[in-house]
N, C-alpha and C positions, 0 to 999 in steps of 0.2 A: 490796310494790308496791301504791301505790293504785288500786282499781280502780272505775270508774265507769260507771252504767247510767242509762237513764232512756226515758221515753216522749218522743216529738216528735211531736206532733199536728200535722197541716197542716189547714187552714180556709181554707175561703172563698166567694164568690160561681161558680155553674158557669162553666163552660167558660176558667178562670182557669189551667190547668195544672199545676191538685194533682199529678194524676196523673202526670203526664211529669216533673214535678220526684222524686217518690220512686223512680219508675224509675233515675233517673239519679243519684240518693244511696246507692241501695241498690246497684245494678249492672246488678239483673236486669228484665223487664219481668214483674212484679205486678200493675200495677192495668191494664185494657183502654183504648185512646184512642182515643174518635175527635172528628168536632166537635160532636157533638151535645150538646143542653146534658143534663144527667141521666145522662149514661154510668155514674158510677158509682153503685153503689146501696146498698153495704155498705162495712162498713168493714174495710179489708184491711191488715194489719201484712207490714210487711217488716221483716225481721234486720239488722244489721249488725256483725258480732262480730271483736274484736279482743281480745288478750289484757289491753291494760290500759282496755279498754269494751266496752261492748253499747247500740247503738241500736238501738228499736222505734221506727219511723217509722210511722203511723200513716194512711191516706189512705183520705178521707173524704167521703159524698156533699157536692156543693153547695151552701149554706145556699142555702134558697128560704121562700117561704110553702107551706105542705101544703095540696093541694086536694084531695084523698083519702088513705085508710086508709093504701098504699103511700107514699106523702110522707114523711106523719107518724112512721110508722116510718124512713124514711132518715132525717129530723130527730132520730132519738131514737139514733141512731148519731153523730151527732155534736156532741150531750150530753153524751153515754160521753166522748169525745174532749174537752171542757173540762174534764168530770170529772177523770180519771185525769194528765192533762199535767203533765211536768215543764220542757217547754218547748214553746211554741207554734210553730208558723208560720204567719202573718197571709198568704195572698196577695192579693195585687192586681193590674192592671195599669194601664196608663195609661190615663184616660180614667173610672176608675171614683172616687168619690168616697165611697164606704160599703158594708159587707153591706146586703143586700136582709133581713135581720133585725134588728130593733133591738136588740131584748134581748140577743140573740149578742153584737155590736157595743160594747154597754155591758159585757157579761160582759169581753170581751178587754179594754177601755182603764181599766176597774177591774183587772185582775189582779193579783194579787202574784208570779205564774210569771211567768219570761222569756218577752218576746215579742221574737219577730223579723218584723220587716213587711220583708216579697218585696214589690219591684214588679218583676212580671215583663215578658216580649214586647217589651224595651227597643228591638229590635233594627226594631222597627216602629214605632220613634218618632226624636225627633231631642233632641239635648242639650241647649236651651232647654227644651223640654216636660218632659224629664225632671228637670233641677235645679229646674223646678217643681214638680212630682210631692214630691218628694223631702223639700224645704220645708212643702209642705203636709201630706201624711201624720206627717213627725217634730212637726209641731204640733197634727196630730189624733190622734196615738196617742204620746203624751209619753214612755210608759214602754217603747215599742220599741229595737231595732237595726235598722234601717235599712241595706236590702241593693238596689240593681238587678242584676240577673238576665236570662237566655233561659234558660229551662229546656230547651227544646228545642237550645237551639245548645251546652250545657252551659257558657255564659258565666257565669264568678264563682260556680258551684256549689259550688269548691272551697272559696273562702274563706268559704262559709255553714257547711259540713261542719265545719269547724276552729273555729267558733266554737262550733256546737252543742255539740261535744267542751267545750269551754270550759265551756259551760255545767254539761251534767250535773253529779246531783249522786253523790255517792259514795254507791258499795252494790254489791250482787253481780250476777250478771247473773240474769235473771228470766225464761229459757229456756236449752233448751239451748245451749253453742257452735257445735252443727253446725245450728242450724235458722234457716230463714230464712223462713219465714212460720207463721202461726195455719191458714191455709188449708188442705183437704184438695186433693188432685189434681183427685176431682170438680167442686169449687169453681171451680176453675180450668179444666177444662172446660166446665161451664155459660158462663162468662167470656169464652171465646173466639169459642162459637158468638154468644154473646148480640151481640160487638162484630162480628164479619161480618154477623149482622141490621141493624145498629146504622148500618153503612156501607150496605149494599146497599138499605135502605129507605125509604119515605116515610111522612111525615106520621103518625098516630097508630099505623101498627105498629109498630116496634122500642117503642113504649110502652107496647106491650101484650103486649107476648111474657116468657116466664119460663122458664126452660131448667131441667130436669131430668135426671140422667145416673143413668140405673137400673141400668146394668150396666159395672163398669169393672174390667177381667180383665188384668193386666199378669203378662205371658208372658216368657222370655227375651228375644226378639229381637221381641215384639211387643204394645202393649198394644189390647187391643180395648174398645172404648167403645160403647156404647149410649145415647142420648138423648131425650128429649122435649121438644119446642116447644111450649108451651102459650099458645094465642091463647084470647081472650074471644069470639069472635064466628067462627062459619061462614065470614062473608067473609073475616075475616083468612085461617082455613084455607088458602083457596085461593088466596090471595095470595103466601104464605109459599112454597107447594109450586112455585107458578106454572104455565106451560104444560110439559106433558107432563113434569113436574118438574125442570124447568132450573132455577129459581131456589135451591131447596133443594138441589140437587146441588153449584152453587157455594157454596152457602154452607160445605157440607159439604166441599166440595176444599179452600175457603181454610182452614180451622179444623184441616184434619187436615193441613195443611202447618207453621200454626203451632205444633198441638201436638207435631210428631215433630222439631222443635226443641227445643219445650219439654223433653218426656221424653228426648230421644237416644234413639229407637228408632221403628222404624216405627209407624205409627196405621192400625187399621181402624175407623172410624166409621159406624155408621147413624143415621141421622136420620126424627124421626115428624113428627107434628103431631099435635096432642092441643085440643078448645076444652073450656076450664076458665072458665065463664062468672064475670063479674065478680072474675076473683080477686086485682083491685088494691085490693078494697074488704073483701075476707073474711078477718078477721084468723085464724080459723083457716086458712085457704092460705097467708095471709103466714109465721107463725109456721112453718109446714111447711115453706118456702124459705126460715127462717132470719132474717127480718126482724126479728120483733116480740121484742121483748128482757125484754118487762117479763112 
């Protein structure tokens, strides 16, 4: 039996719907969503294993310009991710005309790996715009498959899934059969509190918080978790915690809802606040939550 493996890196401009599309290729929800642009900040492999393949799907912060230390490190995560590809996923949606990176930009429409250009959110357009779209991009990026997509409404997912299959190239699989991410549990702890910051927030907080889980104890019928919030500034502190710590206490109901789905078992979570000054800019803190690669 032939069997085949490979990476599928997804790319693109933020708040494009990396995220929601690997969610829904893979099965499970992996990478955190919300609308903010930046949500995600690492790069998270999901599994998908079958007996005659294995995809690693790949998803990846947003290509942006880096205005600090933090940036640059998410930019260098999705480096790794042109490096390593055996096949791309280009996303767009309509209305957008290029990565906000040139060099990215020229990396993909040089390639010699499969690319496949997503124009996603179809479902927020109308069929003139999109047979524009569509024209356009297959003559800006020659060497694509050309796909429209709702990632969220899982429109045409399938037929991308079956091509990628296509694609791959033959070789063994490159994890386990029974695994379905690189991630630790913690990771995906931190993940969860970070994306209820991420909703329940404004303005420069959710961009300055970095979630830490010091203590994660998984019991028969229950895993207990311990956390830390880590703001740059006093004021964030008190913001995060809020009046008479209501805002932290939701933060903390919605996350330990989502995670005793996640795990199928009850959750007991506490939650801190911790200010860790400047530490989007201290490549040793970055490096300590996992950022800094090099």
């Amino acid at each position: 039996m032939i069997h085949k493996a490979g990476f599928v890196n997804i790319i693109g401009n933020p708040n494009v719907g990396k995220s929601t599309l690997m969610n829904a290729l893979v099965g499970e929800k992996l990478s955190i969503i919300t609308p903010k642009a930046q949500t995600t900040r690492h790069r998270v492999l999901g599994i998908v294993n079958h007996e005659e393949y294995q995809i690693v799907f790949s998803d990846t912060p947003g290509i942006i310009k880096p205005a600090y230390e933090l940036q640059s490190s998410m930019m260098d995560f999705v480096k790794s991710a042109l490096d390593d590809a055996d096949v791309i996923i280009y996303m767009v949606e309509v209305g957008e005309t290029a990565l906000k990176n040139e060099a990215f930009f020229n990396k993909i429409i040089n390639s010699k790996i499969p690319v496949i250009l997503l124009l996603n959110k179809i479902d927020k357009s109308n069929k003139v715009e999109v047979d524009e779209k569509i024209a356009y991009w297959r003559e800006k990026v020659p060497n694509s498959f050309v796909y429209v997509i709702s990632a969220l409404e899982k429109f045409n997912v399938e037929s991308v899934f079956i091509k990628i299959i296509e694609l791959l190239p033959e070789g063994p699989p490159f994890y386990p059969k029974d695994q379905l991410t690189d991630k630790s549990e913690r990771f995906f702890v931190n993940e969860k509190i970070r994306e209820k910051i991420l909703t329940h927030y404004k303005k420069e907080i959710p961009y300055s918080v970095e979630v830490e889980t010091e203590s994660f104890i998984e019991e028969e019928n229950i895993v207990r978790i311990r956390s830390i919030i880590m703001v740059e500034r006093d004021t964030q502190k008190g913001i995060i915690i809020g009046h008479k710590g209501s805002a932290i206490k939701r933060v903390g109901a919605e996350a330990r809802k989502d995670l005793e789905r996640f795990f199928q078992k009850k959750v007991f979570i506490e939650l801190y606040v911790k200010v860790n000054k400047n530490w989007r800019s201290d490549k040793n803190q970055l490096k300590r939550f996992g950022y800094n690669q090099n």
